[in-house]
KOLZAZA-24780 format. One record per atom (N, C-alpha, C, O): x, y, z; residue in three letters. Coordinates in steps of 0.05 Angstrom, whole numbers, padded with zeros to 5 digits, always signed. Each point is the difference from the previous one (the first is absolute). Layout:
<rs>
XYZAla;...
</rs>
This chain:
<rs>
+00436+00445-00004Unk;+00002-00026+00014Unk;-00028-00009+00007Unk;-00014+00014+00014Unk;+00002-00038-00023Unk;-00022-00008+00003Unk;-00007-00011+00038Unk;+00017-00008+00016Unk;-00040+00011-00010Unk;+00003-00012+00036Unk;+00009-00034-00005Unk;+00006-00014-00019Unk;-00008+00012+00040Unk;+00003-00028-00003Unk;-00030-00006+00023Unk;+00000+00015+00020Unk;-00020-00033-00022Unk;-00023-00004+00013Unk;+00006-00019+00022Unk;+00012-00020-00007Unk;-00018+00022+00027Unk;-00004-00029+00020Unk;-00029-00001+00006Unk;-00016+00018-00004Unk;+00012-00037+00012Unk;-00028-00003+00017Unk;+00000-00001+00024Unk;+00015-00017+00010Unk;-00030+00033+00005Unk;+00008-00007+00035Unk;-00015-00020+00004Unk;-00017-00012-00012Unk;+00031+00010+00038Unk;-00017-00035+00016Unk;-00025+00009+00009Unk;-00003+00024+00004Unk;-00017-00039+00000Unk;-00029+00006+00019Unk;-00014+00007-00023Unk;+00007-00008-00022Unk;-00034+00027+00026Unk;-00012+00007-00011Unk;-00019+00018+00012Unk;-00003-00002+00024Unk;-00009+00020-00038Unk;-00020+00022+00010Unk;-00029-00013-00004Unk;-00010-00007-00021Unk;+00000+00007+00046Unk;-00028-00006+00006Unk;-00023+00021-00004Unk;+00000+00021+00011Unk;-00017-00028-00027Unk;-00025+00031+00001Unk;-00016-00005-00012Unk;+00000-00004-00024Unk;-00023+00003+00041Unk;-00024-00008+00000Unk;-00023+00025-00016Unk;+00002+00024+00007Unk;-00025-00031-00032Unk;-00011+00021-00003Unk;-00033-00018+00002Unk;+00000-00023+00007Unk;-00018+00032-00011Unk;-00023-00005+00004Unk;-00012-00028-00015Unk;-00017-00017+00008Unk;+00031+00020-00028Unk;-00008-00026-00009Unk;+00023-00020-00010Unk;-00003-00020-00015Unk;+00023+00028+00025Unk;+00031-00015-00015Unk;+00013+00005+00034Unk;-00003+00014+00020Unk;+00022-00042-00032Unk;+00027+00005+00030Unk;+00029+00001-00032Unk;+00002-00013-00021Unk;+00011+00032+00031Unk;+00033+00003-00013Unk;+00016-00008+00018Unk;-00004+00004+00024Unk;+00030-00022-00039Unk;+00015-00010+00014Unk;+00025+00011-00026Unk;+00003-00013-00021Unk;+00014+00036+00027Unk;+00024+00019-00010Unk;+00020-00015-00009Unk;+00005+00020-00012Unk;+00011-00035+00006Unk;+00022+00001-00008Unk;+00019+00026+00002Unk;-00009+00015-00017Unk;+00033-00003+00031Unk;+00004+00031-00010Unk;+00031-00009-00015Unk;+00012-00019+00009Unk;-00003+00033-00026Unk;+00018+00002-00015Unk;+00019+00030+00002Unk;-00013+00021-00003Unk;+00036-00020+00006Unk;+00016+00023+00010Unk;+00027-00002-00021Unk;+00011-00018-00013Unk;-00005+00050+00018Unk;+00027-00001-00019Unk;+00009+00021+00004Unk;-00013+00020+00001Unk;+00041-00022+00003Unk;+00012+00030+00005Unk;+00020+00008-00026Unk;+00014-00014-00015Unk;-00019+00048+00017Unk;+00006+00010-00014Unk;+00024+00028+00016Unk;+00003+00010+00023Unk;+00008-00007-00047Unk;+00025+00023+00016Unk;-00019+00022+00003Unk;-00022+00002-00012Unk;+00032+00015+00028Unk;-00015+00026+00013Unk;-00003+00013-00018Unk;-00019+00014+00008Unk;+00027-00003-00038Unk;+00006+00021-00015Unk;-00024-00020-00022Unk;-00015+00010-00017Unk;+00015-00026+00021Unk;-00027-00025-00031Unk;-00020+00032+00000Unk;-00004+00017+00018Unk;-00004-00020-00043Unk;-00011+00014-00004Unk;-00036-00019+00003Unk;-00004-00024+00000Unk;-00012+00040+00001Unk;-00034-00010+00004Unk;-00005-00005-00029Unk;+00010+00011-00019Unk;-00029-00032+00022Unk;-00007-00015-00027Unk;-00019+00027-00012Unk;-00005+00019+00015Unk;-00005-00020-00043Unk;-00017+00031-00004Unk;-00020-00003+00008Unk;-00010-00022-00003Unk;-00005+00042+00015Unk;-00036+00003+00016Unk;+00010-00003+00024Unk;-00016+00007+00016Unk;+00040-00017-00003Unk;-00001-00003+00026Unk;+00027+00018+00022Unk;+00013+00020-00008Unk;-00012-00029+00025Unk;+00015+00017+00021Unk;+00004-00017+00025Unk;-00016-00015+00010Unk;+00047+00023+00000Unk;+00004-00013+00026Unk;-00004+00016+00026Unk;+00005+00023+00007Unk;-00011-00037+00001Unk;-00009+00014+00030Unk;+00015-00006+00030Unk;-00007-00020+00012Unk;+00024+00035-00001Unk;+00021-00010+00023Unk;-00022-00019+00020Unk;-00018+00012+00012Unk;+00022-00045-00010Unk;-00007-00020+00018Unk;-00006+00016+00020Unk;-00025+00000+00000Unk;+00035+00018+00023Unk;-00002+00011+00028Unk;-00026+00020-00003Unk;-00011+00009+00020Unk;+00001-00001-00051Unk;-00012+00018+00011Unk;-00032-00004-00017Unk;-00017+00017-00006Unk;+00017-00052-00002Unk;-00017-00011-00013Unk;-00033-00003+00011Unk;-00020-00007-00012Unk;+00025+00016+00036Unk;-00022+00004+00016Unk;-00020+00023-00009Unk;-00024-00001+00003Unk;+00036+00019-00012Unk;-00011+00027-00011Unk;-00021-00007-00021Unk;-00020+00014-00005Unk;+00029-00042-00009Unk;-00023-00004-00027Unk;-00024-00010+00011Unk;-00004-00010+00023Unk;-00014+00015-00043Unk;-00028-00002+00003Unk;+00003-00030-00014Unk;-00004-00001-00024Unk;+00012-00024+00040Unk;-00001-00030-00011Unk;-00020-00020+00008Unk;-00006-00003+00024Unk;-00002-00009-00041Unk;-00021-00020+00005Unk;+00014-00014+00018Unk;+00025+00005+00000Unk;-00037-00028+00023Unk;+00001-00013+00020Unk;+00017-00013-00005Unk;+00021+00004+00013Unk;-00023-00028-00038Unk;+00007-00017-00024Unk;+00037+00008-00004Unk;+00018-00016-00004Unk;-00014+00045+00007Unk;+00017+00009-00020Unk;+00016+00003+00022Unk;+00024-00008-00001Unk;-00032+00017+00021Unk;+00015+00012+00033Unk;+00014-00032+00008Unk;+00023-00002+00009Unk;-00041-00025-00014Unk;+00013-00019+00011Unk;+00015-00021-00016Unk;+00009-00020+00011Unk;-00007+00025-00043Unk;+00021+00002-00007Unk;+00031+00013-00005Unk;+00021-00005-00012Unk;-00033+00023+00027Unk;+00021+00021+00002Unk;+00017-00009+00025Unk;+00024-00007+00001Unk;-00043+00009+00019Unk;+00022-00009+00024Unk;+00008-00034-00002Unk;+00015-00012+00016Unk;-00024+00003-00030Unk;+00010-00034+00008Unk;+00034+00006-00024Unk;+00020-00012+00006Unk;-00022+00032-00031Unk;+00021-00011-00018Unk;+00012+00022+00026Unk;+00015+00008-00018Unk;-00010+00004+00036Unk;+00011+00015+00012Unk;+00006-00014+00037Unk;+00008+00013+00019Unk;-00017-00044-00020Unk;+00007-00008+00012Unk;-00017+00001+00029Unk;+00009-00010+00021Unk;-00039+00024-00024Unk;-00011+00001+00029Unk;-00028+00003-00004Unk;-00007+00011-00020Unk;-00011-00020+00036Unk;-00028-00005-00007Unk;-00009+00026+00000Unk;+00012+00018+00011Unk;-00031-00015-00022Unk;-00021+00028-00009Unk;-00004+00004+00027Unk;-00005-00019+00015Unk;+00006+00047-00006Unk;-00003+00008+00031Unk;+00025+00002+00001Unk;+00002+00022+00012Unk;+00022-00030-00017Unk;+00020+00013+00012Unk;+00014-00026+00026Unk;+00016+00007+00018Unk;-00024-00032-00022Unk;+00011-00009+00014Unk;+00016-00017-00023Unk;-00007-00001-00023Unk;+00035-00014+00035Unk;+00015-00012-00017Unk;-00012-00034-00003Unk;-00015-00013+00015Unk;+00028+00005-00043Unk;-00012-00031-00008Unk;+00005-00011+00005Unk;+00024+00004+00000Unk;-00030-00034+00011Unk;+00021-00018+00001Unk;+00007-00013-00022Unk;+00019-00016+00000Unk;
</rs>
């Protein structure tokens, strides 16, 4: 079964030294049993904190998850 893609609303803001990024994020769910694309691996959301993630990567993470980087929720 292929995902089906949405785009979420808003966008991820992130600033680097000589550029500003403005995210678009795109989400899709898959059944619990989807197997990982090859080279890669899923990792349980609750315990995503454990990875060693760029800043960039942490606050895409929490916006397609619904809450600003830090742990507070989005509007």
């Amino acid at each position: 079964m292929p995902a089906r893609w949405a785009v979420l609303g808003g966008t991820v803001a992130h600033g680097f030294t000589h550029l500003d990024l403005d995210i678009r994020v795109m989400i899709a769910r898959l059944p619990r049993d989807a197997p990982a694309p090859k080279g890669t691996f899923w990792w349980p959301l609750d315990r995503l904190s454990e990875q060693a993630l760029p800043t960039l990567t942490k606050k895409i993470c929490a916006h397609a998850q619904g809450r600003r980087a830090g742990g507070r929720r989005a509007r």
